[in-house]
C-alpha positions as CSV (number, residue, x, y, z in Angstrom):
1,X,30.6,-0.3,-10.4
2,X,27.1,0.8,-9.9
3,X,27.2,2.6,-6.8
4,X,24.1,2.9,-4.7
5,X,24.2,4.2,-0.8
6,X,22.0,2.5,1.6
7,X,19.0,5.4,1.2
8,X,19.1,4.9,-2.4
9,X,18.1,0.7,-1.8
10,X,15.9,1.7,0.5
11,X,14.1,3.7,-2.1
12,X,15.0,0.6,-4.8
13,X,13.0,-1.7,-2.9
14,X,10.0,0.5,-2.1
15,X,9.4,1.3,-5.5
16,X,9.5,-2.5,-6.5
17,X,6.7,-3.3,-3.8
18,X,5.2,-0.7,-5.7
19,X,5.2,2.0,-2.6
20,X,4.4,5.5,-4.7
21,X,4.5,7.9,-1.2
22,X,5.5,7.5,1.9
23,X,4.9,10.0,5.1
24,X,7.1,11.5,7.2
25,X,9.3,14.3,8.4
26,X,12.7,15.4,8.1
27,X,15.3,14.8,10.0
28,X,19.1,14.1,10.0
29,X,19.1,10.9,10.6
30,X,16.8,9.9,7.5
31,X,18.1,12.7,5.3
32,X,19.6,10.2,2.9
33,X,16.3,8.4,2.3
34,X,14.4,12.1,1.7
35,X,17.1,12.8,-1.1
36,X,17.1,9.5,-2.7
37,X,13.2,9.7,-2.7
38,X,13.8,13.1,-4.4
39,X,15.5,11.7,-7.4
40,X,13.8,8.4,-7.4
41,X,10.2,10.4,-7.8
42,X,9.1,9.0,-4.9
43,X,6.8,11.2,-3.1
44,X,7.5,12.2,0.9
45,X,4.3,13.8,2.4
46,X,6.0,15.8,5.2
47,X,3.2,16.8,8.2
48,X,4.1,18.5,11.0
49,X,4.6,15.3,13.8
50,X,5.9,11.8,13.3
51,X,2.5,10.7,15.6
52,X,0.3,11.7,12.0
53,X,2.7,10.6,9.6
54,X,2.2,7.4,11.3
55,X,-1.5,7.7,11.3
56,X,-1.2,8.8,7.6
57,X,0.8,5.6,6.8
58,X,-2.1,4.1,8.5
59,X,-5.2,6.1,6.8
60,X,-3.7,5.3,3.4
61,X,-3.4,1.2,4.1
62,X,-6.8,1.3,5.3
63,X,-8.4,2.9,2.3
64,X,-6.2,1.2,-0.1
65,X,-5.3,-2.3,1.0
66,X,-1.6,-1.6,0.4
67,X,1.1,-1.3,2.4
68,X,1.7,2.1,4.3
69,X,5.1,3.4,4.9
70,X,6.1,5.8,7.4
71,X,9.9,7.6,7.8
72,X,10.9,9.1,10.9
73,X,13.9,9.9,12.5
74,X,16.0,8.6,15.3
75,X,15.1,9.4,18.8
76,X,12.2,11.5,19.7
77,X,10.6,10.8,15.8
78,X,10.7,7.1,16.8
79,X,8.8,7.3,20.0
80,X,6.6,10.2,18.8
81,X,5.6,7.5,16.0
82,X,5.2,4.8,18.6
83,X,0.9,5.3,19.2
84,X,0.6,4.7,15.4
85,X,2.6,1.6,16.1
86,X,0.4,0.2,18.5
87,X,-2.5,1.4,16.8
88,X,-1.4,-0.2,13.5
89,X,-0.6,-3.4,15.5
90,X,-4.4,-3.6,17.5
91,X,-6.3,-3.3,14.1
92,X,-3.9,-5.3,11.4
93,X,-3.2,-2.4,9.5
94,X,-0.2,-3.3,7.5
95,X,2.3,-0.2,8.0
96,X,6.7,-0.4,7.1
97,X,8.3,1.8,9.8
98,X,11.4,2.9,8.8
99,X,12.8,4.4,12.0
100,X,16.6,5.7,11.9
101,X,19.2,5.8,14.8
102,X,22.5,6.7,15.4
103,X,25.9,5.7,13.5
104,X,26.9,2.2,14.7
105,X,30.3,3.5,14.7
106,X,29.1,5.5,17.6
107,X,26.6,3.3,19.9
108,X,26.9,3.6,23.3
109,X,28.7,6.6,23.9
110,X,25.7,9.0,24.8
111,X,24.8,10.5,21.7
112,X,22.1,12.4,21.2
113,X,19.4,10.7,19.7
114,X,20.6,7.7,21.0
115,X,21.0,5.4,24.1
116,X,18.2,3.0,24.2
117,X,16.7,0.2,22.1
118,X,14.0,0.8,19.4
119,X,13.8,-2.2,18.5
120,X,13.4,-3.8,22.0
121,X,10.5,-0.8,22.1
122,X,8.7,-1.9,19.4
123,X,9.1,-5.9,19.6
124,X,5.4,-6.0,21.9
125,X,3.5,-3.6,18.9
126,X,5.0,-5.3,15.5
127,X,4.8,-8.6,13.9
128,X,8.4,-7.8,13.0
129,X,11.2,-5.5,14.4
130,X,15.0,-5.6,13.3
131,X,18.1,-3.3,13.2
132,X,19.7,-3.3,10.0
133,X,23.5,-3.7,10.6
134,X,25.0,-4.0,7.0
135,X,24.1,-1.7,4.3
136,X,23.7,-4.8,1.2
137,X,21.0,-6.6,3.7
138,X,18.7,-3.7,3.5
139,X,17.3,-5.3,-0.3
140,X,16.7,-8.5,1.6
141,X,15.3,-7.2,5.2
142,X,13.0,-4.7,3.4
143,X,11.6,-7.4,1.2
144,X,10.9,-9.2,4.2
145,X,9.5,-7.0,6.6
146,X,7.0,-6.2,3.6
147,X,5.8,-9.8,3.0
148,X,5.6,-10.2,6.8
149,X,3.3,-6.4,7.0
150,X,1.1,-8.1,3.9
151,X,0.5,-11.7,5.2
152,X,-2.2,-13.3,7.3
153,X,-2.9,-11.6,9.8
154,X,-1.8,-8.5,8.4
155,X,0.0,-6.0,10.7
156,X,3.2,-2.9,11.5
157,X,6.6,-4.0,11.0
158,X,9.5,-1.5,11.8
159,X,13.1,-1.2,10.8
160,X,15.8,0.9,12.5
161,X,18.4,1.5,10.4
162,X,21.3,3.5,11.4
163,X,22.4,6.8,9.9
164,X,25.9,5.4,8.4
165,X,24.4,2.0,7.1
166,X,22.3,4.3,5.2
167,X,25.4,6.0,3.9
168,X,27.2,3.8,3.2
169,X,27.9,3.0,-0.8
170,X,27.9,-0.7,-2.2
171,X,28.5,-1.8,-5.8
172,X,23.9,-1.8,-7.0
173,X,24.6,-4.4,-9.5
174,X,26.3,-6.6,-6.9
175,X,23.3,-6.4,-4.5
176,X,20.4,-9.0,-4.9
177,X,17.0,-8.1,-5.3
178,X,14.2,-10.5,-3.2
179,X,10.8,-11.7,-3.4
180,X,8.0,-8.8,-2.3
181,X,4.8,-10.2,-3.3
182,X,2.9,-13.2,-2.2
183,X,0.3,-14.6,-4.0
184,X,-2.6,-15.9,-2.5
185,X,-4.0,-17.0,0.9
186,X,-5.8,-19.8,1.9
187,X,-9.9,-20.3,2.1
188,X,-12.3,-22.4,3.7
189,X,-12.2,-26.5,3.5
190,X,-15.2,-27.8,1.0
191,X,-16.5,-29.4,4.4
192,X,-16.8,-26.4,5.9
193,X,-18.3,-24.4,3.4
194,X,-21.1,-27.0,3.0
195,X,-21.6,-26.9,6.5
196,X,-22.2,-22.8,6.4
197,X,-24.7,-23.5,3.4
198,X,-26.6,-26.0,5.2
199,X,-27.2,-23.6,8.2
200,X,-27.8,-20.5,6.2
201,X,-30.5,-22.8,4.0
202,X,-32.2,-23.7,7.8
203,X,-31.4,-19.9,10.0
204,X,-35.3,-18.3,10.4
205,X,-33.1,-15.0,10.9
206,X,-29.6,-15.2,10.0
207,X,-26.8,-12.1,9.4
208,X,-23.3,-11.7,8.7
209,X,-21.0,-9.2,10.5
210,X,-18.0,-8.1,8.4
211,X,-14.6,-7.3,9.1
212,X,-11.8,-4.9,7.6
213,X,-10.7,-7.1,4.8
214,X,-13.1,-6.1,2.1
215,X,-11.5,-2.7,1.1
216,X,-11.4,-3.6,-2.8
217,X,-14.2,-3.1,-5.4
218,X,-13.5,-6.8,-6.5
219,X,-13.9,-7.9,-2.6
220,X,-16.9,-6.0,-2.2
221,X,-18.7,-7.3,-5.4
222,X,-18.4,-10.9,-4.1
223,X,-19.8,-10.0,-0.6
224,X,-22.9,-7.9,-2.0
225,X,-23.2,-11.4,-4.5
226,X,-22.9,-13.6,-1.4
227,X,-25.5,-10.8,0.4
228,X,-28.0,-11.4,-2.5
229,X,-28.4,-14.7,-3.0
230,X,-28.7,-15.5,0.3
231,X,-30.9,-12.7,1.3
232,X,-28.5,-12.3,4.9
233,X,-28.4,-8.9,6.2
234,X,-25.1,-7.1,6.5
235,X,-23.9,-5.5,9.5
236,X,-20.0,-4.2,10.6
237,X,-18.5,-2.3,13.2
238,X,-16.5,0.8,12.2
239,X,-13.7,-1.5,10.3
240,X,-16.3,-3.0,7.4
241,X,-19.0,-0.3,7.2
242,X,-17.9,1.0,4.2
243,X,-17.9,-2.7,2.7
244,X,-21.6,-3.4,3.2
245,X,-22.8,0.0,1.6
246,X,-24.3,0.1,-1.9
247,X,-25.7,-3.6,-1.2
248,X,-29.4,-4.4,-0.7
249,X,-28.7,-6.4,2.1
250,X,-27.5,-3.2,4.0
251,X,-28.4,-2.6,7.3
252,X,-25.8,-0.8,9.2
253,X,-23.6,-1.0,12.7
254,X,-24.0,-3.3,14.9
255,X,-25.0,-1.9,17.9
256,X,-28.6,-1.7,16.2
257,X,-28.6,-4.8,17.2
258,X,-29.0,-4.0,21.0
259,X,-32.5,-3.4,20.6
260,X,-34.1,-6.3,18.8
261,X,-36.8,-7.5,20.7
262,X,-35.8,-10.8,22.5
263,X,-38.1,-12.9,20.1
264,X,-36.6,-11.9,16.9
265,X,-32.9,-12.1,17.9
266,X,-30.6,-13.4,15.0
267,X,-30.4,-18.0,15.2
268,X,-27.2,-17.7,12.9
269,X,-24.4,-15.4,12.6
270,X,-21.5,-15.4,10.3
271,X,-18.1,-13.4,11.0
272,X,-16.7,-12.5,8.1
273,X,-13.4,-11.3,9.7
274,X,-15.1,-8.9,12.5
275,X,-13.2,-9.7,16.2
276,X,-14.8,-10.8,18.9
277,X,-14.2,-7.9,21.6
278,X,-15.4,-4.1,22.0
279,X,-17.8,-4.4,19.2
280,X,-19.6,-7.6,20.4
281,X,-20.0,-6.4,24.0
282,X,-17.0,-9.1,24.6
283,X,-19.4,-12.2,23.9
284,X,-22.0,-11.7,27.0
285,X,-24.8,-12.3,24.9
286,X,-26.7,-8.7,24.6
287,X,-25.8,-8.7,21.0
288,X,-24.7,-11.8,19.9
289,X,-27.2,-14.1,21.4
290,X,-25.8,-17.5,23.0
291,X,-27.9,-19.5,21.5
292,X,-27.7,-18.5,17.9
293,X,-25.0,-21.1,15.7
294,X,-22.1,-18.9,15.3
295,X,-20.0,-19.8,12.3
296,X,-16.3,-17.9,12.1
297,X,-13.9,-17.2,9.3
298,X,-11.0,-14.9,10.1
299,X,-7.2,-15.0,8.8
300,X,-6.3,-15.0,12.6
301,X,-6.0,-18.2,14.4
302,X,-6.4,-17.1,17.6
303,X,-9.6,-15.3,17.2
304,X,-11.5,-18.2,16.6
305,X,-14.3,-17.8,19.7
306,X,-12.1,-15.9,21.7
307,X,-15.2,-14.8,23.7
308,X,-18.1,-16.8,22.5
309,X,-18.7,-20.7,21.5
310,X,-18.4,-20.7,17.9
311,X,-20.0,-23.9,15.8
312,X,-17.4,-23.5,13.2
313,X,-14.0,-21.9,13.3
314,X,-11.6,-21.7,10.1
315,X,-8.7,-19.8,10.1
316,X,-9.1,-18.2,6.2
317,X,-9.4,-15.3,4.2
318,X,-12.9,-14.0,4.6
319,X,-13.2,-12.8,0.9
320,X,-11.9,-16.0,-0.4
321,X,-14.2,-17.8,1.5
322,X,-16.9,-15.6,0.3
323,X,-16.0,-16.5,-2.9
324,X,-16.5,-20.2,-2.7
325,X,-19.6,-19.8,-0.7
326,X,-21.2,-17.9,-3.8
327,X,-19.7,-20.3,-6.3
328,X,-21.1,-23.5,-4.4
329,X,-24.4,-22.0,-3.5
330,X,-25.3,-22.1,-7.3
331,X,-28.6,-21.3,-8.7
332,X,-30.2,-21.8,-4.9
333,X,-33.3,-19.6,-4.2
334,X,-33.1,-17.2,-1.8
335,X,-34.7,-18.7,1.4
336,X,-38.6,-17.3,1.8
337,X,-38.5,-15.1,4.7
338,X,-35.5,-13.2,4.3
339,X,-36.9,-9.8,3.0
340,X,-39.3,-10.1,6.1
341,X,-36.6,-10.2,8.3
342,X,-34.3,-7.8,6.9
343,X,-37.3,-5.3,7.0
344,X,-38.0,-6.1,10.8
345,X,-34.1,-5.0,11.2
346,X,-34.1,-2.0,9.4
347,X,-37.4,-0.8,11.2
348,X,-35.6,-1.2,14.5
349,X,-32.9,0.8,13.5
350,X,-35.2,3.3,12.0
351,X,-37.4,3.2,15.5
352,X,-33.7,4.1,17.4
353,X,-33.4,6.9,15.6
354,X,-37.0,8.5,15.8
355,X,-36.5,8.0,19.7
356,X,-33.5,9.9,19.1
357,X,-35.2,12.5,16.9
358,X,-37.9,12.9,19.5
359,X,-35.6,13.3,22.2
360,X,-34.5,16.7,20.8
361,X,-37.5,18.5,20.6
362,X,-37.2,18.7,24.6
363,X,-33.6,20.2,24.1
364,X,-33.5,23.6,25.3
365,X,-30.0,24.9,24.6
366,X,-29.3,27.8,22.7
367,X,-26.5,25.0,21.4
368,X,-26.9,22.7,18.1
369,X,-28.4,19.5,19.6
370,X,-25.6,17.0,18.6
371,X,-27.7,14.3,17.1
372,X,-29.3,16.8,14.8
373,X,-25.7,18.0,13.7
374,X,-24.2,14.2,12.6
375,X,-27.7,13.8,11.0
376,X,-27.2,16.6,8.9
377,X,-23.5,15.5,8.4
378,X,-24.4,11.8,7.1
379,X,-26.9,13.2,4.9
380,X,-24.4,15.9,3.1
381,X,-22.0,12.9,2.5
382,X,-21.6,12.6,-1.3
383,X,-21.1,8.9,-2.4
384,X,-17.6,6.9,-2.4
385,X,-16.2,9.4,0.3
386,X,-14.3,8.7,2.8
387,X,-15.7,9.7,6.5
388,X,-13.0,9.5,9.6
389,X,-14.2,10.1,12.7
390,X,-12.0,11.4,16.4
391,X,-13.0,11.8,19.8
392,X,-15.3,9.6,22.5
393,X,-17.9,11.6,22.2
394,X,-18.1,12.6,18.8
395,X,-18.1,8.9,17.8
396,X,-21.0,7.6,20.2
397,X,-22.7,10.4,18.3
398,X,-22.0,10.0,14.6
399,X,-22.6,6.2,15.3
400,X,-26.2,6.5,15.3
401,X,-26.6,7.8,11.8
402,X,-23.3,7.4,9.5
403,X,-24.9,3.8,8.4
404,X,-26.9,6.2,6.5
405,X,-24.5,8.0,4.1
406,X,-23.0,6.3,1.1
407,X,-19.2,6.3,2.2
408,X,-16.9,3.9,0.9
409,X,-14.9,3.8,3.8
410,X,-16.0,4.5,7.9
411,X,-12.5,5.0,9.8
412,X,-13.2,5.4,13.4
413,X,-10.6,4.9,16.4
414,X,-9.7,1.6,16.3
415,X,-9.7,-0.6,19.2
416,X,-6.4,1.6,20.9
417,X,-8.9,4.7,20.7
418,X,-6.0,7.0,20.9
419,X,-7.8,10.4,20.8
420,X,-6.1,13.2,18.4
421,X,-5.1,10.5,16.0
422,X,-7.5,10.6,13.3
423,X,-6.2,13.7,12.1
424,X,-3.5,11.9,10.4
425,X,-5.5,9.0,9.2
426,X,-7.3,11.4,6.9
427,X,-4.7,13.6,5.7
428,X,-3.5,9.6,4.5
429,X,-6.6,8.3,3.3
430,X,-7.3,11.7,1.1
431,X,-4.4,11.1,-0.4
432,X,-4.7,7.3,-1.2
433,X,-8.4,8.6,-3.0
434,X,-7.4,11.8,-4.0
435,X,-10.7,12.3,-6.0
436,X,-13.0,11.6,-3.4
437,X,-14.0,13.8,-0.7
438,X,-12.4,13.0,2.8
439,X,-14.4,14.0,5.6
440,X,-12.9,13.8,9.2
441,X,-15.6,14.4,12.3
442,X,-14.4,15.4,15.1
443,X,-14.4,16.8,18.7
444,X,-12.7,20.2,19.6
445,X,-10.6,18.3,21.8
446,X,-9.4,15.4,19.5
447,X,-8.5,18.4,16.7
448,X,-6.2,20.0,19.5
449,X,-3.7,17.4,19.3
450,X,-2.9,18.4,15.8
451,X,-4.1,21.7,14.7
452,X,-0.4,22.5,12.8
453,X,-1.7,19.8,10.0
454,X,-3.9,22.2,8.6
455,X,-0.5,23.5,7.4
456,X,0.1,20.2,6.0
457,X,-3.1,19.8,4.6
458,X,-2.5,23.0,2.4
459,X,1.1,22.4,1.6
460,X,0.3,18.6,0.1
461,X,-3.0,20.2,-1.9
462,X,-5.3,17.6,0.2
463,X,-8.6,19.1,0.5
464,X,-10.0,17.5,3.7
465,X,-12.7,19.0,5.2
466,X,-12.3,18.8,8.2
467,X,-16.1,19.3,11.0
468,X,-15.5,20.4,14.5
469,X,-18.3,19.3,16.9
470,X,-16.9,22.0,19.5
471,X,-18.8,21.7,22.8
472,X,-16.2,23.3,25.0
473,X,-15.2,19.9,27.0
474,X,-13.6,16.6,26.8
475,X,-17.5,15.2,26.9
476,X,-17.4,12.0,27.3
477,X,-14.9,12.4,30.7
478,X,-16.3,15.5,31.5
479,X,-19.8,13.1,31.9
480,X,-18.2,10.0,33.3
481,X,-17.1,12.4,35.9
482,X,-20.5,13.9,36.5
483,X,-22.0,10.1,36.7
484,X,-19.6,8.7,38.7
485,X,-18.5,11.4,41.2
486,X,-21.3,14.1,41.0
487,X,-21.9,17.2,39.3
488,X,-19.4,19.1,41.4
489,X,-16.7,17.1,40.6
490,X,-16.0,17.7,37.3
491,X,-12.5,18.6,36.9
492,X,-9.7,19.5,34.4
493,X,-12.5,18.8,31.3
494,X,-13.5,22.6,30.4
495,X,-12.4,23.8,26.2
496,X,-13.4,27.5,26.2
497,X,-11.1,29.2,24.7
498,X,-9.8,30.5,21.1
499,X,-11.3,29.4,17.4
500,X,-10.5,26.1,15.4
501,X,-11.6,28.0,12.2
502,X,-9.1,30.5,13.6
503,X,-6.4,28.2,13.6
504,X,-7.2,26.7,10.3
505,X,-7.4,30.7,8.7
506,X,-4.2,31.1,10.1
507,X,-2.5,28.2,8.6
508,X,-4.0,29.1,5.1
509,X,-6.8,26.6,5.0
510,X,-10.4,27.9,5.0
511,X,-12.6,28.4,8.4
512,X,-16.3,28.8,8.8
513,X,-17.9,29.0,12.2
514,X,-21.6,27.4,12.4
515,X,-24.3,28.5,15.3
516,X,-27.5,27.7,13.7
517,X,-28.5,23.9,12.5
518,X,-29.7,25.1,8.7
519,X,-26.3,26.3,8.2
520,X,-24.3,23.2,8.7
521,X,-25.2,21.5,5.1
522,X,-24.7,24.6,3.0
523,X,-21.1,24.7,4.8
524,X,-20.3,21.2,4.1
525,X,-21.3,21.4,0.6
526,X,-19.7,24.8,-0.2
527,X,-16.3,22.8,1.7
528,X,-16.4,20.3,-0.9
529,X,-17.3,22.1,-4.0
530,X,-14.0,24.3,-3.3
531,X,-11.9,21.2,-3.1
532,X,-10.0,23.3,-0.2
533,X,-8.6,22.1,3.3
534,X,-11.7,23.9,5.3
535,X,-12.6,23.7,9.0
536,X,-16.1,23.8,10.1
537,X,-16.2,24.9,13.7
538,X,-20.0,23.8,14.6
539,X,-21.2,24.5,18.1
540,X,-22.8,21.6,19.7
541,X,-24.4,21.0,23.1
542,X,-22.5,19.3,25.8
543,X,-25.8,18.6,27.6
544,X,-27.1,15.6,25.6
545,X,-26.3,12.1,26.4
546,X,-25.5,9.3,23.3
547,X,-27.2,6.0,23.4
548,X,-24.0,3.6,24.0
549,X,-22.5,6.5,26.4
550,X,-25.8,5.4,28.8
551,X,-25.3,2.0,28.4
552,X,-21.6,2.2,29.7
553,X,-22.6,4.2,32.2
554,X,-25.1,1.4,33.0
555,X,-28.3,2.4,31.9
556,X,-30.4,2.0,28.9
557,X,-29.9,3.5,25.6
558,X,-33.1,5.7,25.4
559,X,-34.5,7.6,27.8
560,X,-34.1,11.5,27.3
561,X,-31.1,11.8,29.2
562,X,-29.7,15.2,29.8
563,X,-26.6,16.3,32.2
564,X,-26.6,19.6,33.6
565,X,-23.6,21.3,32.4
């Protein structure tokens, strides 16, 4: 006999998917599964809440195109690990939960830890959610739950597995191994394809918008191919930006798009596996016009026009699909026009940002004007990093210029826009690219949620450098408040006190605090040339309003808006 405890297949059949870390954080419940990791060599990076090791699960899937994994322990580490859940689950980000929970032997007889249903919690935020009841299912139930995290759409999928099913020994060599991988996905009909070559051939002004899915080198390649012989512009939201960098057919996020004069609005777009919602001001036209031929390829069925008539609608992988298109379209000229048109775009989102530019040379604050600060951040970006951005505020802001930099991945809040989370997503996504720079942006109130991960951040060697824009508020409520109730009616939204840099000192990373614009870049570059967890605490004025935070607040995106603060 072989023998093997429940822990030790847990770790047997991670390793086979070819899972090399996982995140998470002791407890008793999931001891077995730390110690069995030990001896197996595979790696548990421990942080300092089950909410980031979640997020860090998440951050590395993202930047990898693997399957995270997250451990957590019964109880208050399951529901502290319940926003990643729903985060993972709102942006198909394919994430293994393994949750633990009390000894069966026990249930129901008001342990601690114990008394209610995680599974039954997590059923509404998973594709897939099962307690494990017998320790030689766990090969079988772990295989599954990672094919069903890795398929079309992708998505979380959580296991509780209680603490003696985990103990429990069974003979190894008398417990069957299962099926992990699966090998392809399907692409667009030759019908369809044809059809979306025909109306590219005939669109005056067409573009694509792309999606999440092209993470990989390989994927990329075949969209910047696809870019170039059609001579189509690229945009994305936050999920794809980091796809459409590095081609020629660049043009950035597609809120640009708000401002294209009404005469030169796109006739065709293509979704390459970007979501109606959010992103496309939920299919009311502004950006997206009604009358251009929408054609839609997304692994998700039920996406297809959710919010706006779509001309075609094929439920397939976007990069497969890509693949074909390129292969079909041959040795076909580029249509004349094209570099016309992609000029005419690029000028418009050149024009938003002088009006931005010009907007802060009336700024009077003794305060770093904010669009001046995530200029100066997108232009210290060194090529292939990775950028995460946290907070409302800070977001609006960074999204005028990060289209600039030359990231390889954009991570922003997802459509949950849980605030504090982001922290975790890059202490995961520095470690899935542990030779590029990570860079999170974020607001001083998003960084309070977890401030203890500096700690974690120097404990795993990760050198994330981490940029405060601290202007003493939650902004973006503290102005909804002032625009919907008045300027004296600004309540609980005021972040005076104490250091971040402190905090980060304190915890053994670095700290620097930043006052004057010209000595943001030096402190970025000086962060990354010491490959150190560093904290750049940069004071920024509250005053100034973002672009998309007017046109929420009903107004237009330009106009020199300033709030009295």
């Amino acid at each position: 006999m072989a023998p093997a405890t429940g822990s030790g297949l847990v770790v047997r059949t991670l390793q086979r998917a070819g899972v090399n870390v996982a995140f998470g954080l002791p407890g008793a419940h999931i001891d077995g599964i730390l110690q069995d990791a030990l001896d197996a060599k595979l790696r548990i990076v421990d942080v300092r809440h089950e909410m980031n090791a979640g997020h860090a699960a998440e951050g590395y899937a993202r930047v990898t195109g693997n399957l995270g994994v997250a451990v957590v322990t019964a109880g208050g580490g399951f529901t502290n690990v319940l926003t990643s859940v729903a985060n993972a689950h709102l942006d198909r980000t394919p994430v293994l939960y393994i949750a633990g929970s009390g000894p069966l032997e026990t249930d129901q007889v008001n342990d601690q830890q114990a008394g209610f249903d995680q599974v039954a919690m997590a059923t509404p935020v998973t594709k897939f959610a099962h307690r494990v009841t017998r320790t030689e299912l766990i090969p079988r139930l772990v295989a599954q739950a990672i094919r069903i995290a890795q398929s079309e759409p992708k998505g979380p999928v959580l296991l509780d597995i209680p603490w003696d099913v985990l103990r429990q020994q069974v003979d190894a060599d008398e417990v069957e191994d299962y099926r992990l991988d699966i090998d392809g996905t399907g692409i667009a009909p030759t019908d369809g394809i044809d059809r979306i070559i025909e109306a590219l051939a005939a669109a005056r002004r067409p573009i694509a918008l792309v999606g999440k899915s092209f993470v990989t080198a390989e994927a990329r390649t075949r969209l910047h191919e696809f870019a170039a012989r059609t001579g189509v512009p690229l945009f994305s939201d936050w999920e794809g930006l980091g796809a459409i960098v590095g081609s020629e057919q660049h043009v950035g996020l597609i809120q640009s798009l708000a401002t294209v004069p009404e005469d030169e609005r796109p006739d065709l777009v293509l979704l390459l596996g970007l979501r109606f919602g959010l992103a496309t001001q939920f299919g009311t036209g502004r950006l997206l016009p009604k009358s251009a031929r929408i054609f839609q390829i997304d692994p998700d069925g039920r996406e297809l026009g959710r919010l706006q008539d779509v001309e075609l609608g094929v439920q397939a992988d976007p990069i497969g699909t890509i693949g074909l298109l390129y292969e079909r379209l041959g040795d076909s000229p580029v249509p004349s026009g094209r570099d016309d048109w992609l000029g005419t775009l690029r000028g418009i989102s050149a024009t938003r940002r002088s009006a931005l530019a010009a907007e802060t040379e009336e700024h009077e604050d003794d305060a770093i004007h904010p669009y001046l600060a995530v200029r100066t951040i997108a232009e210290s970006v060194p090529d292939d990093a990775t950028v995460v951005v946290d907070g409302a505020l800070t977001e609006l802001w960074l999204s005028e210029t990060i289209a600039l930099a030359p990231l390889a991945h954009y991570l922003g809040h997802g459509y949950l826009s849980s605030m504090g989370s982001n922290f975790g997503v890059a202490l995961g996504a520095q470690y899935a690219a542990p030779d590029k720079a990570t860079i999170l942006v974020t607001g001083d109130g998003a960084v309070g949620y977890s401030l203890a991960e500096f700690d974690s951040l120097v404990r795993a060697g990760l050198p994330v450098v981490v940029i405060v824009l601290n202007n003493q508020a939650w902004g973006a409520t503290l102005h909804t408040q002032q625009f919907l109730f008045g300027q004296d009616r600004v309540t609980n939204n005021r972040l005076q006190n104490g250091s971040y840099s402190g905090v980060a000192r304190a915890l053994g990373a670095d700290g620097v605090d930043v006052t004057e614009l010209d000595q943001l870049r030096p402190a970025i570059e000086a962060a990354l040339a010491a490959r150190r967890p560093t904290c750049i605490d940069v004071r920024v004025s509250l005053a100034p309003i973002p672009p998309e935070e007017r046109v929420l607040n009903g107004g237009a995106p330009f106009g020199g808006i300033e709030i009295d603060t």
